[in-house]
C-alpha positions in Angstrom: 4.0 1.5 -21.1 7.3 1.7 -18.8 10.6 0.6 -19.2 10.8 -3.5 -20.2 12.8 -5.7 -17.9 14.1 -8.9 -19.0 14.1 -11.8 -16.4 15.0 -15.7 -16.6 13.8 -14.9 -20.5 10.6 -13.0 -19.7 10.4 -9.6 -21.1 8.6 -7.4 -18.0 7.1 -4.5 -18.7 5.4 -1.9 -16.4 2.0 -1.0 -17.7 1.4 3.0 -17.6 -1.4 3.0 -14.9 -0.7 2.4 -10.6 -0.4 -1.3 -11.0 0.0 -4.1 -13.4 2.6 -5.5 -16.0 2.4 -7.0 -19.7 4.7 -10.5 -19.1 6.2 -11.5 -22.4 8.4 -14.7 -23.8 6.3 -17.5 -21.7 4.3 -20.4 -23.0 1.7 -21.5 -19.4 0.8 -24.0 -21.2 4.0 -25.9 -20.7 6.0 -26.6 -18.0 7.7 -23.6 -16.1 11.2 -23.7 -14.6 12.0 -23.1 -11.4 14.0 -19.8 -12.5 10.7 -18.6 -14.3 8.4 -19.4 -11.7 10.9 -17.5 -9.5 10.7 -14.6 -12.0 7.0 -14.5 -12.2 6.3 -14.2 -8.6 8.6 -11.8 -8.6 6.9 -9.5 -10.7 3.5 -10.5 -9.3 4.7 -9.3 -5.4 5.6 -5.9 -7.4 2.9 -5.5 -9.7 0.2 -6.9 -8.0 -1.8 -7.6 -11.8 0.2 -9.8 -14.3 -1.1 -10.0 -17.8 -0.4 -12.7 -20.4 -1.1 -11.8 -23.7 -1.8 -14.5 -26.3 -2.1 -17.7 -24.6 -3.5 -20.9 -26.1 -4.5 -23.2 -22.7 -7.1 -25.5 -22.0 -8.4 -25.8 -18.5 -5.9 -28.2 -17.5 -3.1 -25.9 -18.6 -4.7 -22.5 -16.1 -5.1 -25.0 -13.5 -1.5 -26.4 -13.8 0.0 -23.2 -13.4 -2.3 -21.8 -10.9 -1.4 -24.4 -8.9 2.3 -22.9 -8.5 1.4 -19.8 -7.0 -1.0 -22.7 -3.9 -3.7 -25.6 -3.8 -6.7 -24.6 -6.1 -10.0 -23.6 -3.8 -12.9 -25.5 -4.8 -15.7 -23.5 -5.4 -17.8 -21.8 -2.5 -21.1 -21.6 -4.1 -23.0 -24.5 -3.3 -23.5 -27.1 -7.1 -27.1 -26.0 -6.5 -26.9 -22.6 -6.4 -25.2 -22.4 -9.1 -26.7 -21.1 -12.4 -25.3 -23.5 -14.5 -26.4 -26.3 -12.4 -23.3 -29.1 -11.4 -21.8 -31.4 -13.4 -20.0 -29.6 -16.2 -16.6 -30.1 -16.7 -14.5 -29.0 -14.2 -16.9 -27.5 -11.7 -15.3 -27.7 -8.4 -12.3 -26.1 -9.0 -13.0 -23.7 -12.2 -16.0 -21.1 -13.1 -16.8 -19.8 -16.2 -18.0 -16.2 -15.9 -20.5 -15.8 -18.9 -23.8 -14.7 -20.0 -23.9 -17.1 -22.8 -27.4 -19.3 -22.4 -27.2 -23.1 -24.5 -30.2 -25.1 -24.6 -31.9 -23.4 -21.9 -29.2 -23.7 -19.5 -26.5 -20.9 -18.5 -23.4 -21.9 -19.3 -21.6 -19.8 -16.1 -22.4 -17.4 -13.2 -22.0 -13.8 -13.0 -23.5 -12.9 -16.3 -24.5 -9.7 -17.5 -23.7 -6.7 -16.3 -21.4 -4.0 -14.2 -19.9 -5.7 -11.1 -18.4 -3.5 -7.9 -15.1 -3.4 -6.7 -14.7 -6.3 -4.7 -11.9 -8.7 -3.1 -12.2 -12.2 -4.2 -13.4 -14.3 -0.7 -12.9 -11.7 1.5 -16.4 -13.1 3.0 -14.6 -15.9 4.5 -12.0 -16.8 6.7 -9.0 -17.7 4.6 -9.9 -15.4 1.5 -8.6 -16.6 -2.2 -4.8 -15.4 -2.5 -4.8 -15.3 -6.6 -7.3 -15.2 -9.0 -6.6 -16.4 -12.4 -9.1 -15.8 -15.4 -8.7 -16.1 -19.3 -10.6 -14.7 -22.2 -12.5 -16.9 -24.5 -15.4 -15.3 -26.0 -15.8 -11.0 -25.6 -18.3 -8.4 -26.7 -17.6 -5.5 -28.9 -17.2 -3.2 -25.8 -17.5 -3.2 -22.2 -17.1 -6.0 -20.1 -13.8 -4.3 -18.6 -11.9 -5.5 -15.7 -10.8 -2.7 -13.2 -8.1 -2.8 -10.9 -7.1 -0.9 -8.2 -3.6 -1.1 -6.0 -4.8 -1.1 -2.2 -1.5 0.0 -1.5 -1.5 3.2 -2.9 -5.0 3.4 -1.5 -3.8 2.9 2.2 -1.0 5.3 1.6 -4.0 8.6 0.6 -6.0 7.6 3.8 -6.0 10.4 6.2 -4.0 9.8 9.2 -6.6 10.9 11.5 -8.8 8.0 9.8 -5.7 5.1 10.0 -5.2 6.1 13.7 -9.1 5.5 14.1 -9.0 2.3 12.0 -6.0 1.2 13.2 -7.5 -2.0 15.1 -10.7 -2.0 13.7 -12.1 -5.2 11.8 -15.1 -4.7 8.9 -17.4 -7.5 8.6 -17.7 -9.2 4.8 -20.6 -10.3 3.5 -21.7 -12.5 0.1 -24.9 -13.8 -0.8 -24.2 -15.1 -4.1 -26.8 -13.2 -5.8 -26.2 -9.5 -4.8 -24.9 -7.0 -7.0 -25.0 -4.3 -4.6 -24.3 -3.8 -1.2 -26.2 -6.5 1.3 -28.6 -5.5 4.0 -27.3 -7.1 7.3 -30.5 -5.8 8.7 -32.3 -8.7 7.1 -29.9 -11.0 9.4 -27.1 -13.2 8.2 -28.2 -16.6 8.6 -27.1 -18.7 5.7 -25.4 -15.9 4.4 -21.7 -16.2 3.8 -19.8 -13.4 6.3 -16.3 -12.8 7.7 -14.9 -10.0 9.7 -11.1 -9.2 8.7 -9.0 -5.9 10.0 -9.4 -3.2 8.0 -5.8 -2.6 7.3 -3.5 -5.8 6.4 -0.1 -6.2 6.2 1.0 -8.8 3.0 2.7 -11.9 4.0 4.9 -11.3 1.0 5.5 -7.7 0.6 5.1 -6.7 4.3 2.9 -3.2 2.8 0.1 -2.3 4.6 -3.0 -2.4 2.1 -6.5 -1.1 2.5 -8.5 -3.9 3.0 -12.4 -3.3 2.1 -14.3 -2.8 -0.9 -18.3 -1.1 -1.9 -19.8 -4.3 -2.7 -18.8 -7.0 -0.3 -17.9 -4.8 3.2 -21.3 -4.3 5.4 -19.9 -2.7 8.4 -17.3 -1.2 10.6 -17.1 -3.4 13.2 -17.9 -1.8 16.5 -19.2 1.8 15.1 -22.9 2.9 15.2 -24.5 2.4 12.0 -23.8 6.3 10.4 -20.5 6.6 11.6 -19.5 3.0 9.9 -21.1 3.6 6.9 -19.6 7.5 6.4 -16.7 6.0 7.2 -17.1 3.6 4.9 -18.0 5.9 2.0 -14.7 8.0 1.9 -12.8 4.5 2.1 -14.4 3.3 -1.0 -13.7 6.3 -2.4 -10.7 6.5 -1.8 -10.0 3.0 -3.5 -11.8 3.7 -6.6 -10.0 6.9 -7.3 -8.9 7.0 -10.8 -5.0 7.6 -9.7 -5.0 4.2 -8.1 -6.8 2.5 -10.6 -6.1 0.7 -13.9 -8.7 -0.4 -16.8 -7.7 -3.5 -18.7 -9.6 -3.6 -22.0 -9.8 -7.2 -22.8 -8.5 -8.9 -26.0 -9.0 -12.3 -26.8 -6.8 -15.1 -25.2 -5.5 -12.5 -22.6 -4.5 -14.3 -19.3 -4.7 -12.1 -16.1 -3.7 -13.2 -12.2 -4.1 -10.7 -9.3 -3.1 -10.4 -5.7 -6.3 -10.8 -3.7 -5.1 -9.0 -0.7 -3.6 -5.8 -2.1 -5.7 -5.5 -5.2 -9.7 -5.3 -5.6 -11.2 -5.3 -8.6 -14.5 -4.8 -10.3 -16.5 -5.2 -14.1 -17.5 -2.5 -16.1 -21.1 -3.3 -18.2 -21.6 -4.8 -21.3 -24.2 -5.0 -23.8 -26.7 -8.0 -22.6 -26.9 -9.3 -26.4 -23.5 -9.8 -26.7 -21.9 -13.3 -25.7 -18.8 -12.6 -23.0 -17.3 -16.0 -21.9 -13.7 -16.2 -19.6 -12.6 -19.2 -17.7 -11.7 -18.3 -14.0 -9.8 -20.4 -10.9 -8.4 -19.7 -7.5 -6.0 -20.6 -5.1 -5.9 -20.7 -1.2 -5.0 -18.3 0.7 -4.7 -17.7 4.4 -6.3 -15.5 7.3 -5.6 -11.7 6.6 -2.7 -10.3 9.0 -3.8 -6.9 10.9 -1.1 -4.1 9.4 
């Protein structure tokens, strides 16, 4: 950990990794003032990663305060794609990310398993701007969330590569299902896709961040197939390195928001017999800005 800050009452404090902080001294379950909502996004256009430790909230509570930071995205998987099948509580605007099976019937999406790095909505036009997720049920071990600063990741690019990129798009895609990279060979009809420039600029910040990630980006837009995929191989590379990275190891009732746009992030495995269950929401966000 790095030096604590105090502000409007919160107690700030860096974590010891290239992004995130532990906030301290806040109850989101209640109402926030003006001078702590101030204070929080603060910290968030710094850090990027904000973790809440110890947090008691229903879903009403995440959604309230999620819906400081923009208006909460309704979910993008179509009710019947979903494995949990429409009509639970909530379902348009919250998911539950869990293995756990009741009576037959999942009780979430995204179940078991490792998940790649990856940038919430970056498949579609106006990609999510925050996600939000809290921890209900965990395993033993695993089930990790990764971050990485796309920031620093932009920065260890080579410059021959940023001149190259430097008004290049790379097309998105998301099927739902796949946990590895999508073959756009197979055509993308019905198949959720969006091309955004490769570097963005933040509409807070005004950084430049590296804007692509191993399991959602298909293509360099306008390279052959080789080039864009070598291409695209030292870029995720790049991202994942360990110096730009941070591991949260979840404990129960921990509440985590991220910055879409200059963070991806990704889920380490877990064992398949063990229950995981975390409650996740969105906001809205708007149409990446070429750097």
């Amino acid at each position: 950990m790095a030096t604590a800050t105090d502000m409007a009452g919160l107690t700030v404090t860096k974590l010891d990794a290239a992004l995130g902080a532990r906030v301290e001294g806040v109850d989101l379950s209640e109402h926030l003032s003006p001078a702590v909502l101030q204070a929080l996004r603060a910290a968030w256009t710094e850090h990027l990663v904000l973790l809440f430790p110890g947090q008691k909230f229903v879903a009403d509570d995440q959604l309230r305060f999620a819906e400081n930071f923009g208006p909460i995205k309704r979910r993008g998987r179509p009710a019947e794609r979903r494995p949990e099948g429409p009509g639970r509580d909530y379902d348009a605007q919250v998911m539950f990310i869990s293995n756990i099976v009741e009576n037959g019937r999942p009780v979430g999406s995204l179940p078991d398993g490792e998940m790649w790095f990856h940038h919430d909505g970056c498949y579609k036009e106006f990609p999510q701007r925050a996600s939000f997720l809290y921890a209900i049920e965990l395993p033993s071990t695993g089930g990790n969330t990764c971050f990485a600063n796309m920031y620093a990741a932009y920065d260890k690019v080579p410059q021959a590569l940023k001149t190259m990129l430097a008004d290049r798009t790379a097309l998105h895609v998301y099927d739902y299902e796949t946990r590895g990279t999508f073959d756009i060979d197979a055509g993308l009809d019905g198949v959720a896709h969006f091309s955004h420039p490769v570097f963005i600029r933040h509409p807070d910040s005004g950084r430049t961040a590296l804007y692509v990630n191993p399991l959602m980006t298909a293509r360099i837009d306008g390279l052959p197939r080789d080039e864009s995929r070598a291409v695209l191989e030292e870029l995720f590379a790049i991202g994942q390195d360990k110096s730009v990275v941070y591991e949260h190891v979840w404990t129960l009732d921990d509440f985590l928001m991220w910055d879409n746009l200059c963070s991806m992030h990704a889920r380490t495995d877990f064992p398949a017999e063990e229950r995981r269950l975390l409650r996740r929401c969105v906001v809205e966000g708007t149409r990446p800005e070429r750097a």
